[in-house]
C-alpha positions in Angstrom: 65.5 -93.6 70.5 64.4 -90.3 71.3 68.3 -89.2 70.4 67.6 -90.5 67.1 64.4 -88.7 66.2 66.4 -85.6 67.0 69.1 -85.9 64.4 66.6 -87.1 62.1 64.5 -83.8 62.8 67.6 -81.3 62.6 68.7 -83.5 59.2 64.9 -82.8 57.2 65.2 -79.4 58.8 68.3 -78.3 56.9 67.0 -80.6 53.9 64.2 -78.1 53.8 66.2 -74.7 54.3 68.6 -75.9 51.1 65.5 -75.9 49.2 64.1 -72.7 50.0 67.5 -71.0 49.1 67.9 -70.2 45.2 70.9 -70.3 43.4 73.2 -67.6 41.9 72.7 -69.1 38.8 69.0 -69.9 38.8 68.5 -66.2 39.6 70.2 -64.4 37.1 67.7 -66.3 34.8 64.7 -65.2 36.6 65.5 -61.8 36.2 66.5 -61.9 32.5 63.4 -63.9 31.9 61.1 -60.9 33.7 63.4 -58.4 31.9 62.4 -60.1 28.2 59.2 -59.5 29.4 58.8 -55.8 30.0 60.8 -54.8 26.9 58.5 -52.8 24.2 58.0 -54.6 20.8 59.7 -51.3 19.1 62.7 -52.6 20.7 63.1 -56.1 19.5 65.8 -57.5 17.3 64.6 -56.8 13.7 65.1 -60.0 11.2 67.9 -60.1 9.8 67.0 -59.7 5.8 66.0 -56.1 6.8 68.2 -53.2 6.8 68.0 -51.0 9.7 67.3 -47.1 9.4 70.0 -44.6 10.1 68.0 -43.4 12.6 67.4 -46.6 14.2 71.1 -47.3 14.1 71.8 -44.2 16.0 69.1 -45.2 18.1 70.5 -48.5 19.5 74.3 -47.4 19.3 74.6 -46.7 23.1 72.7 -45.0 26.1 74.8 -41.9 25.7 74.4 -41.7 21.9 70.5 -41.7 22.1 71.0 -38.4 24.3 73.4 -37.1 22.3 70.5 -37.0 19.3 68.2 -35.8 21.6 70.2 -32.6 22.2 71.3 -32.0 18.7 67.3 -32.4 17.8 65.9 -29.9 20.8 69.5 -27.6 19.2 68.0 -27.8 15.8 64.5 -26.8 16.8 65.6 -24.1 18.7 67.8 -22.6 16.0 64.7 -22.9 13.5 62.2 -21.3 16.0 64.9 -18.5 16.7 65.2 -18.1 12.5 61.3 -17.8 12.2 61.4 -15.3 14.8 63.9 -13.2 13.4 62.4 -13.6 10.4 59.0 -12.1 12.1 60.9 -9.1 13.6 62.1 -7.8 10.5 58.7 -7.8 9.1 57.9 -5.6 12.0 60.3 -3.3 11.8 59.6 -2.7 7.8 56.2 -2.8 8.5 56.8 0.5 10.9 59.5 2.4 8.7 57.5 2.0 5.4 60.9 1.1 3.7 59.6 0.5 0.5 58.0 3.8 0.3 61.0 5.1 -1.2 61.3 2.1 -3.5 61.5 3.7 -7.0 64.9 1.9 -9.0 63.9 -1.4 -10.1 65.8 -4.7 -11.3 64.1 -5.4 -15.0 62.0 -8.6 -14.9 63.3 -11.8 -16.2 60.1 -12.2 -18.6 60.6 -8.5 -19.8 64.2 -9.2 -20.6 64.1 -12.3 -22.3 65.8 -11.6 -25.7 66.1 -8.0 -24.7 69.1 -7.9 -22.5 70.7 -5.0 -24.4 68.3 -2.6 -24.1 68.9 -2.9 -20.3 72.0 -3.4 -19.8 74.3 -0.6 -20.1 77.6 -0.6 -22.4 80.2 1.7 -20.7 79.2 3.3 -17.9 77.3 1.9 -14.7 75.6 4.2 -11.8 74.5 2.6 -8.5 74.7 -0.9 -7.2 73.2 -3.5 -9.9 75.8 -3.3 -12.6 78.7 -2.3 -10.3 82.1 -4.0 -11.1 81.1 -6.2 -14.1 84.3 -6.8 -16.5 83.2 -4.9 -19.3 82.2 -1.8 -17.4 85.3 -1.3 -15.5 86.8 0.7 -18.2 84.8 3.9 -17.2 86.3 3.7 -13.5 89.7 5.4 -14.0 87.5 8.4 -16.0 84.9 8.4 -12.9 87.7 9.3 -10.5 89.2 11.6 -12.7 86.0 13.6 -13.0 86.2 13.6 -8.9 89.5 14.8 -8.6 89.2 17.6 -10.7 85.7 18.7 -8.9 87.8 18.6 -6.2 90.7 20.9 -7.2 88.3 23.3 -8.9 86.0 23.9 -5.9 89.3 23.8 -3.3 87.0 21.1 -1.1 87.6 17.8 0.8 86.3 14.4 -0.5 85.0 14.0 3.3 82.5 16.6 2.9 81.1 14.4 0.0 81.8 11.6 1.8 79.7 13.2 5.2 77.0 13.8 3.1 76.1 10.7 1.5 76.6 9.2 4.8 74.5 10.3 6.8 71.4 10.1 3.9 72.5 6.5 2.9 69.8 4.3 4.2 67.1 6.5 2.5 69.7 5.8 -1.2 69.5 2.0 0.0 66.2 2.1 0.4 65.5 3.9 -3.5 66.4 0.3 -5.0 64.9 -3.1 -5.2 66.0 -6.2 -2.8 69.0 -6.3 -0.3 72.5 -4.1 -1.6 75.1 -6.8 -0.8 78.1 -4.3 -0.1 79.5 -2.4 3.2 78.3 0.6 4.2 81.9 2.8 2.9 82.3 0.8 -0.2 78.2 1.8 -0.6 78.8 5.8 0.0 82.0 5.6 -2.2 80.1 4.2 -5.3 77.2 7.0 -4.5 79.8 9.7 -4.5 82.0 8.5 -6.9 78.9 8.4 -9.5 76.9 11.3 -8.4 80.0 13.7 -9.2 80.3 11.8 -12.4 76.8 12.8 -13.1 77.1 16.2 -12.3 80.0 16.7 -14.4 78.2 15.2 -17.4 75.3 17.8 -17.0 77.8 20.7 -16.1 80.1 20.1 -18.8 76.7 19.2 -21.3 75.7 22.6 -20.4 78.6 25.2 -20.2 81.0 23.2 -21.5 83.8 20.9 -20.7 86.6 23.2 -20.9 85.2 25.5 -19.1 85.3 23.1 -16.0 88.7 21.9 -16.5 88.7 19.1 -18.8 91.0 19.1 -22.1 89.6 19.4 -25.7 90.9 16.3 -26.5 89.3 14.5 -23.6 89.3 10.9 -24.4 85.6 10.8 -23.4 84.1 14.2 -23.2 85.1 15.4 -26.4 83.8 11.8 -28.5 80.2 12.3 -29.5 79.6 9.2 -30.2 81.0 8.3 -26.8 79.4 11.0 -25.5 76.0 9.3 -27.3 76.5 5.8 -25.5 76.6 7.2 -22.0 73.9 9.3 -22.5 71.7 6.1 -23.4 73.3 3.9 -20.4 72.0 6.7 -18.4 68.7 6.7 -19.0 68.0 2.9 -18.4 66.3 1.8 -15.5 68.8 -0.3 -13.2 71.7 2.3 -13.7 70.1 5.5 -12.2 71.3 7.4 -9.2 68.6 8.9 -6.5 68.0 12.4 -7.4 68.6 13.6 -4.4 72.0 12.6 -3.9 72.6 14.3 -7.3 70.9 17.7 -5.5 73.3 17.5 -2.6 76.3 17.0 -4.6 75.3 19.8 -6.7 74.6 21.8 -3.8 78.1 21.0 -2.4 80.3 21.2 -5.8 78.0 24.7 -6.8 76.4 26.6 -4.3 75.0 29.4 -6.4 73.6 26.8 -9.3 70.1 28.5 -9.9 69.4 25.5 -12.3 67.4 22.3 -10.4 69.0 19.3 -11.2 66.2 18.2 -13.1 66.8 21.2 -15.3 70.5 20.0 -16.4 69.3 15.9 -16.5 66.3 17.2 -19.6 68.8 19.2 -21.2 71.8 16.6 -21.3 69.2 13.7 -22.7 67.8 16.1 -25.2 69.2 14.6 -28.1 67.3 11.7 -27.0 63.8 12.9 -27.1 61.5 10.7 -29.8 59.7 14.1 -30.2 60.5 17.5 -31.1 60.2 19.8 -28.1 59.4 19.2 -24.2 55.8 20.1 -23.7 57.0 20.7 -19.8 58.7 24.0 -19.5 61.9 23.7 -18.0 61.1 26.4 -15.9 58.1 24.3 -14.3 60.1 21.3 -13.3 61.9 21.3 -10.2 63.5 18.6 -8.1 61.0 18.5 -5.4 59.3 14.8 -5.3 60.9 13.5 -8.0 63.0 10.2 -8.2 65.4 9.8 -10.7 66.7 11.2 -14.2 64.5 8.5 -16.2 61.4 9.9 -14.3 62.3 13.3 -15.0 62.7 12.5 -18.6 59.6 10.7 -18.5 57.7 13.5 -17.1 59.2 15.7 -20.1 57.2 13.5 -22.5 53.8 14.0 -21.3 50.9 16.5 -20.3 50.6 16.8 -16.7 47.3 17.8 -16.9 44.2 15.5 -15.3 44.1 12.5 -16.9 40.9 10.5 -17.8 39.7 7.9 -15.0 39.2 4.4 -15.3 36.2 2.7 -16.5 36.9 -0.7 -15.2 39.7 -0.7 -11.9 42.1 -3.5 -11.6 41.4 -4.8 -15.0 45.1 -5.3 -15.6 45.6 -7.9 -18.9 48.5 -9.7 -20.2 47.3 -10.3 -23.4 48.0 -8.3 -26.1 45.6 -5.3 -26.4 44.1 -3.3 -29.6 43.6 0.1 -29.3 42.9 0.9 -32.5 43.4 -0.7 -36.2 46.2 -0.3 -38.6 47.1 2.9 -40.9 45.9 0.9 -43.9 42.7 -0.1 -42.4 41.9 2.9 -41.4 42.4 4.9 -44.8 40.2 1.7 -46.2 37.7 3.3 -43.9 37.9 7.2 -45.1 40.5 8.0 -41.8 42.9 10.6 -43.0 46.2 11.5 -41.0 47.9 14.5 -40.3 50.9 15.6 -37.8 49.5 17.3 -34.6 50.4 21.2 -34.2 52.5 20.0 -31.3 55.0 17.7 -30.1 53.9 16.1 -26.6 52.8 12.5 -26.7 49.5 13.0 -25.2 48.2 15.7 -27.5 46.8 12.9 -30.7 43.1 14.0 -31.2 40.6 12.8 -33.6 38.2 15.1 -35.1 36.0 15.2 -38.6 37.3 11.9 -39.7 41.4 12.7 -39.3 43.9 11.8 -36.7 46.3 13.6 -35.5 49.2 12.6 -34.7 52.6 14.0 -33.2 55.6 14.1 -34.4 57.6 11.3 -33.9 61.7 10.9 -34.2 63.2 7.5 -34.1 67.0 6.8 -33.8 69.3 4.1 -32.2 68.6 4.6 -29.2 64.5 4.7 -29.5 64.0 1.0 -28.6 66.2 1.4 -25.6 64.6 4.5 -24.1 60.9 3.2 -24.6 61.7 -0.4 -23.4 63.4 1.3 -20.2 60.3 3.7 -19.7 57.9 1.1 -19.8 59.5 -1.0 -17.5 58.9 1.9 -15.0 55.4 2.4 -15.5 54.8 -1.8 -14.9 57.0 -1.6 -11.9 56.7 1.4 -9.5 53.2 1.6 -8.2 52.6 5.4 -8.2 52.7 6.1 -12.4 50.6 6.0 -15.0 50.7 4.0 -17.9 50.8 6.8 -20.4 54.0 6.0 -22.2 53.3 1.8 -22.2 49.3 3.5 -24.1 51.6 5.8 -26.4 53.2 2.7 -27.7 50.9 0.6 -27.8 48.9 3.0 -29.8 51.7 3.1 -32.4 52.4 -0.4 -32.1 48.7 -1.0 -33.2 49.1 1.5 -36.0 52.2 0.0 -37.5 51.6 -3.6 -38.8 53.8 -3.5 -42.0 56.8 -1.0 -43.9 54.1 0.5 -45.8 52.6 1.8 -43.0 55.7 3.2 -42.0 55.6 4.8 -45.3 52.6 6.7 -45.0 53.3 8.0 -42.0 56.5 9.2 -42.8 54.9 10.8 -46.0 52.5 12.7 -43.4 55.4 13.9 -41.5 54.1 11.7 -38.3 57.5 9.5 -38.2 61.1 10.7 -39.2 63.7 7.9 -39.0 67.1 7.1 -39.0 66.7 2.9 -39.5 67.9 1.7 -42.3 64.0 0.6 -43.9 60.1 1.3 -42.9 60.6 -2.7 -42.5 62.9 -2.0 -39.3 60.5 0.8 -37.8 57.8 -1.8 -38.2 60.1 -4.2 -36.6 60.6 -2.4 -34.0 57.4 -1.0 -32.5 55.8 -5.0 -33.0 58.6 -5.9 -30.8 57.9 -3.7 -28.1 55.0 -4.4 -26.4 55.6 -8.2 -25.9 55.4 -9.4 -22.1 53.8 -5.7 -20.8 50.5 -5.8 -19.0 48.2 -3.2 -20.0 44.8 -2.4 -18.8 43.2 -1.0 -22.1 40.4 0.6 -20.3 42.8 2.8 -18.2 44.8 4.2 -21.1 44.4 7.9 -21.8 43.9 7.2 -25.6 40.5 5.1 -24.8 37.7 7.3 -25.3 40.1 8.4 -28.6 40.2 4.9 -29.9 36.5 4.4 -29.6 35.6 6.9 -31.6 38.0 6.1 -34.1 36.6 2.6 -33.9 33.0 3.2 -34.2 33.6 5.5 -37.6 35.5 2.6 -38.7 32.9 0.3 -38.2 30.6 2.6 -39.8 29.9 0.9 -43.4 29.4 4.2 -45.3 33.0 5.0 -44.3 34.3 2.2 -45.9 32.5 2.0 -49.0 33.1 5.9 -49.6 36.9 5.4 -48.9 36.8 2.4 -51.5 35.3 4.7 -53.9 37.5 7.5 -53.7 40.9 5.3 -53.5 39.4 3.4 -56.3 38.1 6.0 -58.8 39.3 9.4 -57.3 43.3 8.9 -56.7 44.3 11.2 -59.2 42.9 13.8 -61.6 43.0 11.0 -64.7 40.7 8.8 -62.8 38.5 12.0 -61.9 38.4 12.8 -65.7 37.3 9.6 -66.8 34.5 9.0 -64.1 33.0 12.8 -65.3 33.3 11.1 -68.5 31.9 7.8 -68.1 28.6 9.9 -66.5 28.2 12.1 -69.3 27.7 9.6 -71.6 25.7 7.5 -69.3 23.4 10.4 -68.9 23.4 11.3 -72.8 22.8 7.2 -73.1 19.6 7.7 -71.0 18.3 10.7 -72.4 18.5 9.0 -75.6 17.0 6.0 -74.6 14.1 8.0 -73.3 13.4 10.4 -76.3 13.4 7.1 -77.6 10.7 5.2 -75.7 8.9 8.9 -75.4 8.5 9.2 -79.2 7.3 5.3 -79.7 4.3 6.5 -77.3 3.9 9.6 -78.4 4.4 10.0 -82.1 2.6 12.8 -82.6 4.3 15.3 -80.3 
C-alpha cells in the first residue's frame, strides 16, 4: 500500500512540474504580445486609404536607413551654419577695410534705364569690366591692342612694367566699381592696361596729334571724326569709365616728363562736348589729386566750386516730380524778362529787377546722353551734390512746349542742333523722370523763390498783360496815345459842357 502511495506521489509530482514549464510556442507570443504593447502610437501601421509621406517612408525603410537621414540632416545643418558664418566673416572683414570707400563707378539702375538703354550703353568702345566682351563691342579690340603696341615701340618699354603696375594697385581698381568683378585676377589687370593705354592715346593724340605719336593719317579710327565723336560720347558714360589713377600711372609710365595732369587732357578731349560755352574751372586749377574718374572731372568743369547754399530741410529726398520754378511763357505773362548770363558756368543764373539770367546753353546729339550719365552720378555716389540733376530740372521746368524753346533761342539762352524747338522740348521733359530730388537742397532754391513770389505778385501779371496786349509794337503804342487823347478831349468837352449849364454867365 505504502508502495502505491509513492508512485502515486512521484506521478502528481511530475504532473505538476509539466505545468509550470511553458512552451516554445506559448512564449514567443508572450513576448510579441508585451512588445505590441510598448510600441509608440507614431509608429503604428497607417490605414491603408492614406498615402504615406516621403519622409515617413524613408523613415520605416530599415534601421540603417533612418541613420543614414540622420547624418545627411546633422551634414546639411552643418554646411548651412558654416555658410552663415562665412557669410558673417566677410562682413567683418569689409567692415574693417572700408571697401566701399573707394566705391565711385556705378551700374545704372534698372528704373533709371527703363526706356533709356542707349544713353548708357556704349556703341563702340567699352572701358572696364561691365560692358567687357559683348558682341557688338568687340570690334574696337583689335584697334585697343594696336594702340598698345605702338606705345610700346615708341617709348622702347616692356608690357610687364604695365603689367607690374596695375598689379600691384588692382584691389584698390576692383574696389572703384559696384558688386563683385567676376574675372581672374590677369584677365582683370589685362583689360585695365589694355584700356588705360587706349585712353591715354586718345587724350595724347586729341592733344598733339595722332601723327605725331605714330599713328597714320588715314587711321581707320583716329582720323574719322565722326568716329572719333562716338567714342568720345561712350567715354563719358557712367559704367564705361576707367579709375583715374590707373590712367595717372600709365601716363606716368608711357611719359615721364608729361607736365599736363590727366585731368587736364580728359577736359580738353570731351570739349566738344560741353552743353556750354567755356569751362568756368581753369584748367590750370584742376589736378588729379582726389578725383575719380573722367565723368567726374568733366562734371566738375561744369560748375562753380565755390560754397554752396545749405539745406533747409536734411533728408528730405522726393521722388515725385519737383517744380522749381514756372514755364518761360508764364513767366513773361507775369512781366519776367530773360536774358543770357555774361558767363557760361551752369551755376551762375541770377535773378535781379524782374529778369533772369540765364547761361548759355548748347545742345547736340550727344546732350541727352551726357546729362542722363551725369545725373546718374549725383543719385548714386554719396559724396556729390546734386547741382547738375537742379540745373536740369530748372530747365526742364522752364521748357513745357517748342515755343518756349523758341524764346529762348531768340534770347540767345539755347543754341541747337535738333531738328525742331519740339525735340528740345522733348528732350529736357524726358529727362528728369525716375530721379529723386530734394528741392529744398538745390542751389537754385533761394533763386526760384524769388522768382516765384514776383510771379505771384498780381501787379506783375496785370502789367505784363497790359504791355503784351497794347504795347508789343510801336502801332499799338500809337493807337493807345491816340485813344487817350481823345478820351481826354471827350472829357474836357463833356465838362465845359456841364460847367457852362451851371454857370452861364461866366
Amino acid at each position: 500500500m505504502t508502495r502505491v502511495f509513492n508512485i502515486l506521489s512521484r506521478v502528481k509530482k511530475s504532473l505538476g512540474s509539466r505545468r509550470k514549464k511553458p512552451s516554445p510556442s506559448s512564449s514567443t507570443e508572450v513576448v510579441n504580445q508585451h512588445h505590441q504593447q510598448q510600441q509608440p502610437q507614431d509608429d503604428q501601421v497607417p490605414e491603408p486609404q492614406q498615402e504615406p509621406s516621403e519622409a515617413l517612408q524613408t523613415g520605416v525603410e530599415n534601421d540603417g536607413g533612418k541613420v543614414g537621414s540622420k547624418d545627411e540632416s546633422r551634414s546639411s545643418e552643418s554646411e548651412w551654419v558654416i555658410s552663415i558664418k562665412m557669410n558673417l566673416e566677410q562682413a567683418r572683414q569689409d567692415n574693417e577695410a572700408c571697401s566701399w570707400a573707394n566705391l565711385s563707378i556705378y551700374q545704372i539702375p534698372q528704373h533709371l534705364r527703363d526706356g533709356r538703354e542707349k544713353a548708357y550703353v556704349p556703341d563702340i568702345v567699352c572701358l572696364g569690366p561691365y560692358h567687357h566682351n559683348e558682341p557688338h563691342l568687340r570690334k574696337m579690340d583689335q584697334h585697343k591692342w594696336r594702340c598698345l603696341q605702338c606705345m610700346l615701340a615708341r617709348n622702347k618699354h616692356n608690357i610687364g612694367l604695365y603689367l607690374d603696375f596695375v598689379k600691384n594697385v588692382e584691389k584698390a581698381a576692383r574696389a572703384c566699381y559696384e558688386g563683385p568683378i567676376d574675372m581672374t585676377s590677369e584677365k582683370f589687370v589685362e583689360m585695365m592696361v589694355l584700356d588705360g593705354c587706349f585712353v591715354i592715346e586718345l587724350f595724347r593724340g586729341f592733344t598733339e596729334g595722332f601723327t605725331e605719336l605714330g599713328y597714320p593719317h588715314n587711321d581707320p579710327v583716329f582720323s574719322m571724326q565722326e568716329s572719333l565723336h562716338t567714342i568720345q560720347r561712350d567715354m563719358i558714360m557712367l559704367e564705361n569709365q576707367i579709375p583715374l589713377f590707373i590712367l595717372k600711372g600709365l601716363l606716368r609710365l608711357s611719359k615721364p616728363d608729361m607736365k599736363k595732369h590727366v585731368a587736364n587732357l580728359a577736359l580738353e578731349f570731351f570739349s566738344p562736348l560741353k552743353p556750354t560755352g567755356d569751362s568756368s574751372l581753369e584748367l590750370a586749377q584742376l589736378s588729379d589729386h582726389g578725383r575719380l574718374h573722367c565723368l567726374e572731372v568733366f562734371r566738375l568743369s561744369l560748375l562753380d566750386l565755390g560754397p554752396k547754399p545749405q539745406s533747409r530741410e536734411q533728408n528730405r529726398r522726393l521722388k515725385t516730380p519737383q517744380q522749381l520754378i514756372h514755364s518761360v511763357t508764364e513767366l513773361r505773362e507775369a512781366g519776367i524778362r530773360f536774358k543770357k548770363s555774361e558767363t557760361d558756368g551752369l551755376w551762375d543764373i541770377k535773378f535781379k529787377d524782374g529778369t533772369l539770367w540765364i547761361p548759355r546753353l548748347l545742345i547736340h546729339d550727344g546732350t541727352r546722353s551726357l546729362f542722363l550719365n551725369l545725373m546718374a552720378f549725383e543719385q548714386s555716389h554719396i559724396d556729390c551734390s546734386n547741382d547738375i540733376t537742379s540745373y536740369v530740372i530748372f530747365m526742364d521746368n522752364l521748357i513745357n512746349s517748342a515755343e518756349d524753346v523758341r524764346y529762348l533761342h531768340k534770347c540767345k539762352i539755347i543754341e541747337h542742333w535738333l531738328g525742331s524747338n519740339a525735340e528740345v522740348a522733348d528732350l529736357f521733359n524726358g529727362l528728369c523722370q525716375e530721379v529723386v530730388f530734394d528741392i529744398n537742397n538745390s542751389y537754385l532754391s533761394e533763386l526760384s523763390k524769388k522768382v516765384n513770389q514776383h510771379y505771384q505778385r498780381r501787379w506783375n501779371a496785370w502789367r505784363a498783360s497790359l504791355k503784351h496786349n497794347y504795347f508789343s509794337n510801336p502801332w499799338s503804342i500809337i493807337s493807345f496815345i491816340a485813344a487817350l487823347f481823345l478820351l481826354v478831349l471827350t472829357l474836357a468837352q463833356t465838362f465845359y459842357a456841364v460847367y457852362g449849364y451851371y454857370e452861364p454867365g461866366s
